[in-house]
MOPAC internal coordinates of N, CA, C and O (Angstrom, degrees):
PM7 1SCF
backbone

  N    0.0000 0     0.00 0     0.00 0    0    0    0
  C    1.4462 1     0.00 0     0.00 0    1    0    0
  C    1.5284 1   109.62 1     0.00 0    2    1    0
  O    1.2310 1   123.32 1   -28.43 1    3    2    1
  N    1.3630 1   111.24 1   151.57 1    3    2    1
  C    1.4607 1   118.24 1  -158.44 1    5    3    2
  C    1.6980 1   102.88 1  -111.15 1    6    5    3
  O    1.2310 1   123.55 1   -28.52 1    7    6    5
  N    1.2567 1   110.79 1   151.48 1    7    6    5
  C    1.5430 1   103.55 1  -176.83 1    9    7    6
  C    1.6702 1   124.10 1   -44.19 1   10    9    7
  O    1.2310 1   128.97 1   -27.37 1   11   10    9
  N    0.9194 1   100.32 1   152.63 1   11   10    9
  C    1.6611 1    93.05 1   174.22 1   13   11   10
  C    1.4627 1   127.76 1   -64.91 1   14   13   11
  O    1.2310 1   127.71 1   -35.66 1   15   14   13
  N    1.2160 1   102.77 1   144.34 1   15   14   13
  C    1.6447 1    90.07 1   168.32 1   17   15   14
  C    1.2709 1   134.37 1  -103.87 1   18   17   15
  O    1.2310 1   116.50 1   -20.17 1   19   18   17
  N    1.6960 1   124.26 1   159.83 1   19   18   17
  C    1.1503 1   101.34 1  -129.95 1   21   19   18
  C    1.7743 1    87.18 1  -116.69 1   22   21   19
  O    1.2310 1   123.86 1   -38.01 1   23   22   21
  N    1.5909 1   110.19 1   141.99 1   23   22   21
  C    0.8974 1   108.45 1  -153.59 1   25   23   22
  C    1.7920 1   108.69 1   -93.77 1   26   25   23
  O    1.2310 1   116.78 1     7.94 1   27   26   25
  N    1.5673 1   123.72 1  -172.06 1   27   26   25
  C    1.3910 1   115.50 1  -167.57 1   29   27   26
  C    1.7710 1    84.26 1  -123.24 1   30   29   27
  O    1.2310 1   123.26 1   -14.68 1   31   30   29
  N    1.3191 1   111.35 1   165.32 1   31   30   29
  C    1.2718 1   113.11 1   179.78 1   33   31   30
  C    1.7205 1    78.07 1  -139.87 1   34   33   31
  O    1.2310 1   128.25 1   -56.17 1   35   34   33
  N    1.8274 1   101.73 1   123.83 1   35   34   33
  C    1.2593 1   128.00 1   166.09 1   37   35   34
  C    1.4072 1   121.80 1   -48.41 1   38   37   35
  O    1.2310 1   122.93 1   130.03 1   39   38   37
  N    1.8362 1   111.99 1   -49.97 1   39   38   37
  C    1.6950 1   109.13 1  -169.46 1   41   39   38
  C    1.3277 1   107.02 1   -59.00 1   42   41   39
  O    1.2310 1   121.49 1   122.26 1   43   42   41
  N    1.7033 1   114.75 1   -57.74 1   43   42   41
  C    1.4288 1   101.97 1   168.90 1   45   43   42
  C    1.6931 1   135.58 1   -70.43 1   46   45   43
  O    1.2310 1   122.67 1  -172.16 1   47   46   45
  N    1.4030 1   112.49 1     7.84 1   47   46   45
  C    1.3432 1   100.16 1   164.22 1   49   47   46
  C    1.5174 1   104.85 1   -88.14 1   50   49   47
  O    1.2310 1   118.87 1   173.32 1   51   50   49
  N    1.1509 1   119.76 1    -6.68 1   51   50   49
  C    1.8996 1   110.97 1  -175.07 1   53   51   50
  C    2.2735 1    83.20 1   -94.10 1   54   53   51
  O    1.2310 1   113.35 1   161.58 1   55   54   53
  N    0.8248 1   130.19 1   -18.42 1   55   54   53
  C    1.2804 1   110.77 1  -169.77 1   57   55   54
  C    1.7673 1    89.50 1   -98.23 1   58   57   55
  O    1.2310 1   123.49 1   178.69 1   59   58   57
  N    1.1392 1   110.91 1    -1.31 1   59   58   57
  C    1.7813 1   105.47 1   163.42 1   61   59   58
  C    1.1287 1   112.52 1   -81.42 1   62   61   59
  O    1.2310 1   116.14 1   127.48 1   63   62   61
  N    1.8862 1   124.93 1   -52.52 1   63   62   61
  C    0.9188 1   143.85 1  -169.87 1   65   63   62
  C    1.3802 1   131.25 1   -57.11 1   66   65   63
  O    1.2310 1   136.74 1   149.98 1   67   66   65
  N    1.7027 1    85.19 1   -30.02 1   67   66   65
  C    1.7093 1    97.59 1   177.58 1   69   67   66
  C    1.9875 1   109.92 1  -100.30 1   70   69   67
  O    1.2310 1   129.60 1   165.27 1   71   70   69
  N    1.3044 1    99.10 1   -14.73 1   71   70   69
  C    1.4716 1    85.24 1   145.23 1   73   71   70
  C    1.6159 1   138.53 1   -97.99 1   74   73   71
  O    1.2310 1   119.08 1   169.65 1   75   74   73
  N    1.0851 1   119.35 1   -10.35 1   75   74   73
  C    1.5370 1   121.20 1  -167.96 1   77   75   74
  C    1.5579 1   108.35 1  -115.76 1   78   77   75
  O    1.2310 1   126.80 1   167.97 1   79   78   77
  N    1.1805 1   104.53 1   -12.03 1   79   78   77
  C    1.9960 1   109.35 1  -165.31 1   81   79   78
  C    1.7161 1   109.18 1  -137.10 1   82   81   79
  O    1.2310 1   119.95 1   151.64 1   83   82   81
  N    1.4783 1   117.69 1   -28.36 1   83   82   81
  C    1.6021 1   109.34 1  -173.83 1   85   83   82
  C    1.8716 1    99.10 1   -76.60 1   86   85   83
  O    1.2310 1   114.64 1   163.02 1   87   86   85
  N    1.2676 1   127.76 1   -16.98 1   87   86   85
  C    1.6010 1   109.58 1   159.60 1   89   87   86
  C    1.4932 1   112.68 1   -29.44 1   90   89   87
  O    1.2310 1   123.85 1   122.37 1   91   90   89
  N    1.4069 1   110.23 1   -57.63 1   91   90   89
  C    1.1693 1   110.77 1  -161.60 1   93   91   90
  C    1.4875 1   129.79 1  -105.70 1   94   93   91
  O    1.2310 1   126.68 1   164.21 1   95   94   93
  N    1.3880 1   104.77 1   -15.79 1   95   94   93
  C    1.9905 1   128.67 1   174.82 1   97   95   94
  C    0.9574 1    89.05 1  -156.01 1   98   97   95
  O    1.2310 1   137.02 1   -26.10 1   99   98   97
  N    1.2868 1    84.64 1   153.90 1   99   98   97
  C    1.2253 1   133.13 1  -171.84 1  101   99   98
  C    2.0900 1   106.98 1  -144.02 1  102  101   99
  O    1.2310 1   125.76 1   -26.12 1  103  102  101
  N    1.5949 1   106.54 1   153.88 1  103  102  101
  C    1.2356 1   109.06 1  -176.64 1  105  103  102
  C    1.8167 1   132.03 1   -40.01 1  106  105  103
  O    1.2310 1   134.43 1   142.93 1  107  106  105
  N    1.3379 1    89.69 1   -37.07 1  107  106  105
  C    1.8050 1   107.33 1  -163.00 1  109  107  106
  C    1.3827 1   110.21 1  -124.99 1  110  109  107
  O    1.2310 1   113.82 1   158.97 1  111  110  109
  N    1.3554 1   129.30 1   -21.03 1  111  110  109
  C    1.3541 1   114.77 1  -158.79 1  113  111  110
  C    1.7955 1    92.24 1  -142.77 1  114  113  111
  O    1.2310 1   129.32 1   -26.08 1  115  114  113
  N    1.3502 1    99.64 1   153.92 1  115  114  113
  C    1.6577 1   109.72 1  -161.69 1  117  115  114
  C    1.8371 1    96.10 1   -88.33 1  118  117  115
  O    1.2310 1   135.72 1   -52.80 1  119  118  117
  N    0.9760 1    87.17 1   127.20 1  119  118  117
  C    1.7037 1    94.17 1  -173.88 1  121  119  118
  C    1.7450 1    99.36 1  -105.39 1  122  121  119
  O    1.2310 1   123.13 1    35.42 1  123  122  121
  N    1.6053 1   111.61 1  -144.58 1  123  122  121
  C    1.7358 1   107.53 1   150.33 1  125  123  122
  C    1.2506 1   112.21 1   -46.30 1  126  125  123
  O    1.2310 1   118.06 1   111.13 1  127  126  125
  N    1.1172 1   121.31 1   -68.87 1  127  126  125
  C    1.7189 1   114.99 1  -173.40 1  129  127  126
  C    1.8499 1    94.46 1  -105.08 1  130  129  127
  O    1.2310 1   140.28 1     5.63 1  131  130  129
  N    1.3900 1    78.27 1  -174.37 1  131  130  129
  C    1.9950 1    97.15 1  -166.78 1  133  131  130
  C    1.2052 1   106.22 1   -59.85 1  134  133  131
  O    1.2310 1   120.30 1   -19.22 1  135  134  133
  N    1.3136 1   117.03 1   160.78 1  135  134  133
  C    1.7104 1   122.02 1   152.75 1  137  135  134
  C    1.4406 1   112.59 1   -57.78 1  138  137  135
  O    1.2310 1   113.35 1   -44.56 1  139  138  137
  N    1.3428 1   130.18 1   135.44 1  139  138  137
  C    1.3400 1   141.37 1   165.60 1  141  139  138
  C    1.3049 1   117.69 1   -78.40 1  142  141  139
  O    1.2310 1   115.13 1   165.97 1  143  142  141
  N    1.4960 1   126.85 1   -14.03 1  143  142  141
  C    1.3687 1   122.35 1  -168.36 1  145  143  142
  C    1.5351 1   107.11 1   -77.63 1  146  145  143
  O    1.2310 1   114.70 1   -58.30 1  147  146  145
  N    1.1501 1   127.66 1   121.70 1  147  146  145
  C    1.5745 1   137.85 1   171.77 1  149  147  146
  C    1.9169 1   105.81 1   112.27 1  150  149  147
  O    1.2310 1   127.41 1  -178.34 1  151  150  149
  N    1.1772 1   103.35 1     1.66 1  151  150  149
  C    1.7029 1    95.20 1  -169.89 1  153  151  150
  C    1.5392 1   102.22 1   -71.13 1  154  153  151
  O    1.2310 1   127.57 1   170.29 1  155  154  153
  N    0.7261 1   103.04 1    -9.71 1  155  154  153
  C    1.8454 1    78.52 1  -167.77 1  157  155  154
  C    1.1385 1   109.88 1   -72.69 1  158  157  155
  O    1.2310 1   119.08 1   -36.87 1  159  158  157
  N    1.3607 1   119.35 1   143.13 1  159  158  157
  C    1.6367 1   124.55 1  -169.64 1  161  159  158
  C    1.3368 1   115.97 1    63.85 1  162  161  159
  O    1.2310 1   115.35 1  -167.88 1  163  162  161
  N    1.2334 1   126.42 1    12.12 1  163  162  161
  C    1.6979 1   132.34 1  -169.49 1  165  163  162
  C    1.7535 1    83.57 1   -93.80 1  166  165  163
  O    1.2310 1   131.50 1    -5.82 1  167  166  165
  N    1.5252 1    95.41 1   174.18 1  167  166  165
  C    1.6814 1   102.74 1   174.36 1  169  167  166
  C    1.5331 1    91.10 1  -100.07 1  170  169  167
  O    1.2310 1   121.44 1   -20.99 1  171  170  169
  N    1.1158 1   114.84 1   159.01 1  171  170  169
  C    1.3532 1   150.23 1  -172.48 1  173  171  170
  C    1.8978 1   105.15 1   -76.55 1  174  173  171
  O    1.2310 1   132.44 1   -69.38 1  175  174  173
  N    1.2435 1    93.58 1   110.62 1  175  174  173
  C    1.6767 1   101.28 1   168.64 1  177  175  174
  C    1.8086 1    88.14 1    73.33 1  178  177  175
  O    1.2310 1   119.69 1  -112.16 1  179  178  177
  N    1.8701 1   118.20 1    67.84 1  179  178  177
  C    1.1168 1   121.49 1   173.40 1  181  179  178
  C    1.7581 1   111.11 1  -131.90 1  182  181  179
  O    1.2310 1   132.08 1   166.81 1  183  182  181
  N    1.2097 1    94.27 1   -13.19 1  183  182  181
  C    1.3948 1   100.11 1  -174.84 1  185  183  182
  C    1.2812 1   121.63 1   -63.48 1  186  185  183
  O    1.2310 1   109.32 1  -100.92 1  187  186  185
  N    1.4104 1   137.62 1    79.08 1  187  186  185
  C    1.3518 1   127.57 1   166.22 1  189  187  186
  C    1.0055 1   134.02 1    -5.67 1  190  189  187
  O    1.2310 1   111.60 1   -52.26 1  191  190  189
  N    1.5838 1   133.43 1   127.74 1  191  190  189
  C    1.1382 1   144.04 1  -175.79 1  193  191  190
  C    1.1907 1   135.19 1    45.53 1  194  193  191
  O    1.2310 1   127.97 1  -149.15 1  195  194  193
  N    1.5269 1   102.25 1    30.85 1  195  194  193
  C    1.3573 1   129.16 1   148.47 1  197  195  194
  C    1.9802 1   121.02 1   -93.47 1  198  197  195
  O    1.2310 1   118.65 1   -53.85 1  199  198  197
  N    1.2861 1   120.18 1   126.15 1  199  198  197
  C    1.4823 1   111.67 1   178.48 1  201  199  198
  C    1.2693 1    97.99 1   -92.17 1  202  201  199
  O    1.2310 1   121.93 1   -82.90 1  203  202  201
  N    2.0470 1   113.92 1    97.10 1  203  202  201
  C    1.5219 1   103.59 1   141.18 1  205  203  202
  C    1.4055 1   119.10 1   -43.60 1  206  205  203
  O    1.2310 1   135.56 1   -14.12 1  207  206  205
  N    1.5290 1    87.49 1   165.88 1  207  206  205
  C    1.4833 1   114.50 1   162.85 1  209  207  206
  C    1.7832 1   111.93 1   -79.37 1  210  209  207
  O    1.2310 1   113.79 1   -37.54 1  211  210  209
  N    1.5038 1   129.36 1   142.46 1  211  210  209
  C    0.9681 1   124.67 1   171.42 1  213  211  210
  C    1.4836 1   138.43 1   -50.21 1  214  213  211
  O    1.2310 1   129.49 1   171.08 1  215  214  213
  N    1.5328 1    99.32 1    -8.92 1  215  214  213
  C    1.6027 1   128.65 1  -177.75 1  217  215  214
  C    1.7596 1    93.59 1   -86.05 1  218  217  215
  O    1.2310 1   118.53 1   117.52 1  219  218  217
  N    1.3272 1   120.41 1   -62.48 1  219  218  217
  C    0.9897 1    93.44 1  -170.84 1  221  219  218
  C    1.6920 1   121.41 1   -94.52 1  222  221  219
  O    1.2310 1   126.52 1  -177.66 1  223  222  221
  N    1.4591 1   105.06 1     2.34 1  223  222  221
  C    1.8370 1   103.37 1   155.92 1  225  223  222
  C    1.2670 1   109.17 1   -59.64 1  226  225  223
  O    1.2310 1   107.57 1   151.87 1  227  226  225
  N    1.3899 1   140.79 1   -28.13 1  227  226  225
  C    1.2799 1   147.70 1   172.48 1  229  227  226
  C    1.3568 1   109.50 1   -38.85 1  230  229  227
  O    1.2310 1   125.29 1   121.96 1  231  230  229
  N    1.1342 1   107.44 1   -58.04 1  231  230  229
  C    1.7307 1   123.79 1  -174.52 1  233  231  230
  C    1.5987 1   121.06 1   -85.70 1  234  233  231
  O    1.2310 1   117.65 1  -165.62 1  235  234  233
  N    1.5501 1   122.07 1    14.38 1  235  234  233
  C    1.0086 1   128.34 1  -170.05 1  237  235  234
  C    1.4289 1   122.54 1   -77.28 1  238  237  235
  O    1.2310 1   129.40 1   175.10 1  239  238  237
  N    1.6096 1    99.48 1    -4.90 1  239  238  237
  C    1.7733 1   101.50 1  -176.95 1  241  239  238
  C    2.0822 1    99.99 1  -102.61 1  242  241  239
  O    1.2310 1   123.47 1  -162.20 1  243  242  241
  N    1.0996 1   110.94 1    17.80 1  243  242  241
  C    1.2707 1   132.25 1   155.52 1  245  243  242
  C    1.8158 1   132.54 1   -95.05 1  246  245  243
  O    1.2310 1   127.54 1   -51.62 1  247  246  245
  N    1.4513 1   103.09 1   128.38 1  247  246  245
  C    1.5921 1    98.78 1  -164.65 1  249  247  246
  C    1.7884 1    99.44 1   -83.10 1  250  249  247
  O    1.2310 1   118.10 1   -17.82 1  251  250  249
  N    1.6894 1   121.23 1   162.18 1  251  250  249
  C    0.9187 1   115.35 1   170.01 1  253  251  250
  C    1.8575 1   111.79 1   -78.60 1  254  253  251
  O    1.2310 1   123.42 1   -96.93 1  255  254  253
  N    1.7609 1   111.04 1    83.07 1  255  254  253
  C    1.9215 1    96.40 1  -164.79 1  257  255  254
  C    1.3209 1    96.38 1  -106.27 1  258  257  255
  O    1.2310 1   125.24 1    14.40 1  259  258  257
  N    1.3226 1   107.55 1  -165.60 1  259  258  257
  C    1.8715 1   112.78 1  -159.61 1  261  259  258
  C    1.7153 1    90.22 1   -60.87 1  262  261  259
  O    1.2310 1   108.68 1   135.50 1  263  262  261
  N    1.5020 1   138.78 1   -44.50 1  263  262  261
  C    1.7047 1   131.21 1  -142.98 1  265  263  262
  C    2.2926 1    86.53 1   -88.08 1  266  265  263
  O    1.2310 1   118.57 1   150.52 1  267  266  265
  N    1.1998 1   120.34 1   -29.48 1  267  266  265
  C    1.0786 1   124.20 1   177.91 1  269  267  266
  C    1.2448 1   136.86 1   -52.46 1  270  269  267
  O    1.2310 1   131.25 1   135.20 1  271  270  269
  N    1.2143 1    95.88 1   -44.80 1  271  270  269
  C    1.7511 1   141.00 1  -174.41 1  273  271  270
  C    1.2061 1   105.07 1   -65.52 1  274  273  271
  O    1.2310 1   127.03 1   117.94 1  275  274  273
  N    1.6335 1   104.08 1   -62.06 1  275  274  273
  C    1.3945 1   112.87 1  -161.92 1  277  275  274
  C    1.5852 1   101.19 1   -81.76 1  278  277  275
  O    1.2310 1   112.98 1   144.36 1  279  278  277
  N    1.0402 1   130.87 1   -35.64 1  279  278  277
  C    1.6658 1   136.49 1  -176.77 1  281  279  278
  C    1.7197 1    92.78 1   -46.02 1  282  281  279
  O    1.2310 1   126.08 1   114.33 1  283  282  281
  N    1.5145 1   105.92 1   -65.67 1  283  282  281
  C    1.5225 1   118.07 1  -166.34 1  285  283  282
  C    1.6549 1   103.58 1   -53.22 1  286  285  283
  O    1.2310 1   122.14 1   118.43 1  287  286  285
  N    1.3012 1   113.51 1   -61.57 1  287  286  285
  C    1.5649 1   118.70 1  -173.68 1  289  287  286
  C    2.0833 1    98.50 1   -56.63 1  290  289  287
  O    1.2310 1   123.16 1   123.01 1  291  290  289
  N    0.6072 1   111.54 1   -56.99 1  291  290  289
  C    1.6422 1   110.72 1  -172.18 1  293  291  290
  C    1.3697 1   107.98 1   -57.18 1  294  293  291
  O    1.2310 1   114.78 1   135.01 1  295  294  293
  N    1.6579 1   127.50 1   -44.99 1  295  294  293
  C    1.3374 1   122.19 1   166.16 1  297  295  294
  C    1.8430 1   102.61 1  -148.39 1  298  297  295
  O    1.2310 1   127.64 1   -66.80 1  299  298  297
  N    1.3353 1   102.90 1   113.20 1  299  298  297
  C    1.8015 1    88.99 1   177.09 1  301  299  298
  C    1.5422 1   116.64 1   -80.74 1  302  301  299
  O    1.2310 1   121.21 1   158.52 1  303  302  301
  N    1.5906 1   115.30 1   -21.48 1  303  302  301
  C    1.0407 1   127.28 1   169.10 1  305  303  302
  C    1.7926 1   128.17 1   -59.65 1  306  305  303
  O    1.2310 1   132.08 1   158.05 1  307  306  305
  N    1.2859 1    94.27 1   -21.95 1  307  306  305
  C    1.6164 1    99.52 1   174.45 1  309  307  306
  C    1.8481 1   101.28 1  -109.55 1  310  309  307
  O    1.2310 1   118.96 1   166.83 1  311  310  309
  N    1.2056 1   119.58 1   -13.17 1  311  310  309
  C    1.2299 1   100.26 1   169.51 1  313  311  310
  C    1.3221 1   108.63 1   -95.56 1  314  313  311
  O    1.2310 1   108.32 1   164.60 1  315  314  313
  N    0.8587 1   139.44 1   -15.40 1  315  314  313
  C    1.6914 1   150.77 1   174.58 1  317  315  314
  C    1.4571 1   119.69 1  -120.49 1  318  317  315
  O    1.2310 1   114.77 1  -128.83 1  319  318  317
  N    0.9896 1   127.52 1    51.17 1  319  318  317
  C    1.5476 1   130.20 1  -171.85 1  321  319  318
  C    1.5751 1    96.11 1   -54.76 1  322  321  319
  O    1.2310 1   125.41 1   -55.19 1  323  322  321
  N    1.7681 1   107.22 1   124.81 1  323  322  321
  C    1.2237 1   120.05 1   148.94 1  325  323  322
  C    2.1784 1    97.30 1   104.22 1  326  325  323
  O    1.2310 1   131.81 1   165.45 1  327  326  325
  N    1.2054 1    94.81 1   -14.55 1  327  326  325
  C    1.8283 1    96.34 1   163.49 1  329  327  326
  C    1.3406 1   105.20 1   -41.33 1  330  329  327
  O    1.2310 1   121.52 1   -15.90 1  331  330  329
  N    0.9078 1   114.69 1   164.10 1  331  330  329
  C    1.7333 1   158.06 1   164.58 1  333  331  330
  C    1.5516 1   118.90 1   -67.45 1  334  333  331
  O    1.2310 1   117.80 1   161.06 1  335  334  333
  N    1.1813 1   121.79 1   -18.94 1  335  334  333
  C    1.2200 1   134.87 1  -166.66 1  337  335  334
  C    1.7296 1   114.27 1   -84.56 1  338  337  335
  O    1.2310 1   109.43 1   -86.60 1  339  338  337
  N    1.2278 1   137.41 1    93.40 1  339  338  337
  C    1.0311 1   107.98 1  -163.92 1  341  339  338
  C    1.9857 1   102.68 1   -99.34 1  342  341  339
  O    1.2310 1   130.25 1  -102.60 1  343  342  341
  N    0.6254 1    97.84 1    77.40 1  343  342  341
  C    1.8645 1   107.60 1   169.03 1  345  343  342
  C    1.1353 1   119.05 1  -135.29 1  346  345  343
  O    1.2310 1   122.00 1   -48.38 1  347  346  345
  N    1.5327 1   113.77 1   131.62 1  347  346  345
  C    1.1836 1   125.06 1  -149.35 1  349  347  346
  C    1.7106 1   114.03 1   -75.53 1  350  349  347
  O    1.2310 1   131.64 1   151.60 1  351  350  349
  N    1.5932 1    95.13 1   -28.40 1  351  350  349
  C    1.4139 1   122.19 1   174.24 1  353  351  350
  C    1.7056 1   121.98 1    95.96 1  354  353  351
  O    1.2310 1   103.86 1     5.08 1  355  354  353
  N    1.3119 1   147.34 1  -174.92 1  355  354  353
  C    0.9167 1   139.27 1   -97.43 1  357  355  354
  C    1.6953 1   109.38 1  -156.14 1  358  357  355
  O    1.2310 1   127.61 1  -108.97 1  359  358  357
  N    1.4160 1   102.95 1    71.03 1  359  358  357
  C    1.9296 1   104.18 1  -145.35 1  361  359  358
  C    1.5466 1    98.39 1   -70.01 1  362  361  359
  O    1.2310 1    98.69 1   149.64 1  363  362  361
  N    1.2649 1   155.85 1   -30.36 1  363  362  361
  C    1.0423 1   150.20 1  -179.59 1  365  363  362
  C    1.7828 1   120.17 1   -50.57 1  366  365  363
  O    1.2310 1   113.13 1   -84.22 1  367  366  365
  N    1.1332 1   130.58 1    95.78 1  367  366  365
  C    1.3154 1   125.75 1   170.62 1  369  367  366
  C    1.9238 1   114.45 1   -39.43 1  370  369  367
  O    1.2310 1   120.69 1   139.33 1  371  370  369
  N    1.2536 1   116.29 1   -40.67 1  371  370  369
  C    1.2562 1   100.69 1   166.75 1  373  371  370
  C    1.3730 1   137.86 1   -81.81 1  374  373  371
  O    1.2310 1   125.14 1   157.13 1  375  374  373
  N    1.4348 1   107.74 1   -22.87 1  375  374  373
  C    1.6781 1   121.23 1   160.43 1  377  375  374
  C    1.5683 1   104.74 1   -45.78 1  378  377  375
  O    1.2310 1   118.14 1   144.06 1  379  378  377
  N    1.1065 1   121.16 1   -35.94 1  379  378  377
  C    1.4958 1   105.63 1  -160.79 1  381  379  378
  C    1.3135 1   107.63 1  -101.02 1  382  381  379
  O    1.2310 1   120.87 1  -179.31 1  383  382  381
  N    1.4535 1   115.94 1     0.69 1  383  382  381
  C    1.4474 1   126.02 1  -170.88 1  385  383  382
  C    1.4267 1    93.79 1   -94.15 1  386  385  383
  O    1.2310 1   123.78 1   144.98 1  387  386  385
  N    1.3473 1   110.35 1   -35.02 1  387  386  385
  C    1.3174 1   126.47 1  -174.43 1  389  387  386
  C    1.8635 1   112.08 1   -67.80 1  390  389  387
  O    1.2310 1   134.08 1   124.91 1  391  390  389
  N    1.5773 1    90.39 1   -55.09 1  391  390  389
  C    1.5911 1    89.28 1   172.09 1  393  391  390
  C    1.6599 1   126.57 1   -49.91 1  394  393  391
  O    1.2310 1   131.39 1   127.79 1  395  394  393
  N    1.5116 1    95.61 1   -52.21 1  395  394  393
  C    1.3477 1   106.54 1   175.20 1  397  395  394
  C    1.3802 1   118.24 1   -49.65 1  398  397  395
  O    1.2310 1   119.87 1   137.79 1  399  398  397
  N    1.1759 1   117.84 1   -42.21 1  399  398  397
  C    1.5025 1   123.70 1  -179.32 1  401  399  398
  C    1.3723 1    99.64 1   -53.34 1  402  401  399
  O    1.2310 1   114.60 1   122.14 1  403  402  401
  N    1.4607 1   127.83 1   -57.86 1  403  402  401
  C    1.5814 1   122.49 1   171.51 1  405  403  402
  C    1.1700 1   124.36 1   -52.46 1  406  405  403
  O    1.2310 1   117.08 1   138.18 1  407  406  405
  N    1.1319 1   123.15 1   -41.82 1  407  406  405
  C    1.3200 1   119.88 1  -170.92 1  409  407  406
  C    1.8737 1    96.79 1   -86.59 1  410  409  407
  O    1.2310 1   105.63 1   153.96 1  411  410  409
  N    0.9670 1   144.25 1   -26.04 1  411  410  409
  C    1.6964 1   132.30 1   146.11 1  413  411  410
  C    1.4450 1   121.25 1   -62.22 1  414  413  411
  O    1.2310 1   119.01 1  -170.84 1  415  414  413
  N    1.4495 1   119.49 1     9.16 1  415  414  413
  C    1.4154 1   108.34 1   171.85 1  417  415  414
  C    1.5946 1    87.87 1  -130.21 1  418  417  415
  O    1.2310 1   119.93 1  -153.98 1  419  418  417
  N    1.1503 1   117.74 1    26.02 1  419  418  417
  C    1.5238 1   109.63 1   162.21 1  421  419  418
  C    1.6056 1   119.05 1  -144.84 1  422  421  419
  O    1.2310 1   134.02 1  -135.21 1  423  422  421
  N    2.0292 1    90.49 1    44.79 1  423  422  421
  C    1.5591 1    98.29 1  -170.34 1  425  423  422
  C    1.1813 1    87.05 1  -126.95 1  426  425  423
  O    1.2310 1   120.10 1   180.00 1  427  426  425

């Protein structure tokens, strides 16, 4: 058996979320960037009536899943070179475990 994995706790990914990401999204309604509410497991660059960037239409036959998520949140610039996104992203391995946990309990 292989180490455990380590899990995200939701309350504090929404008290991450609402400092580092609600500037710009928010759950339901398209702000600067898209609403986040329902992504998890969605494909990447699906959200209607939002204009990705061509970097990340690139990646659209990809789901947003836990190894996806976290690539993007930790650096979007190296998982998407040349996106639209300008955030630097999210250096804590548990912040993003954390985020993710929110953003899967608000899909």
């Amino acid at each position: 058996m292989g180490p455990k994995k380590k899990e995200g706790n939701a309350a504090k990914g929404k008290e991450i979320f609402q400092a580092q990401c609600a500037s710009c999204h928010n759950m339901s309604a398209m702000g600067t960037g898209p609403p986040l509410g329902g992504i998890y497991n969605g494909q990447i660059a699906s959200n209607g009536g939002f204009a990705y960037s061509g970097a990340l239409q690139g990646k659209s036959k990809l789901k947003w899943n836990d190894a996806n998520l976290d690539k993007w949140l930790q650096k979007p610039s190296a998982f998407a070179p040349g996106n639209k996104m300008g955030f630097a992203g999210v250096e804590g391995k548990q912040d993003r475990l954390d985020l993710i946990a929110y953003l899967k309990e608000n899909s």
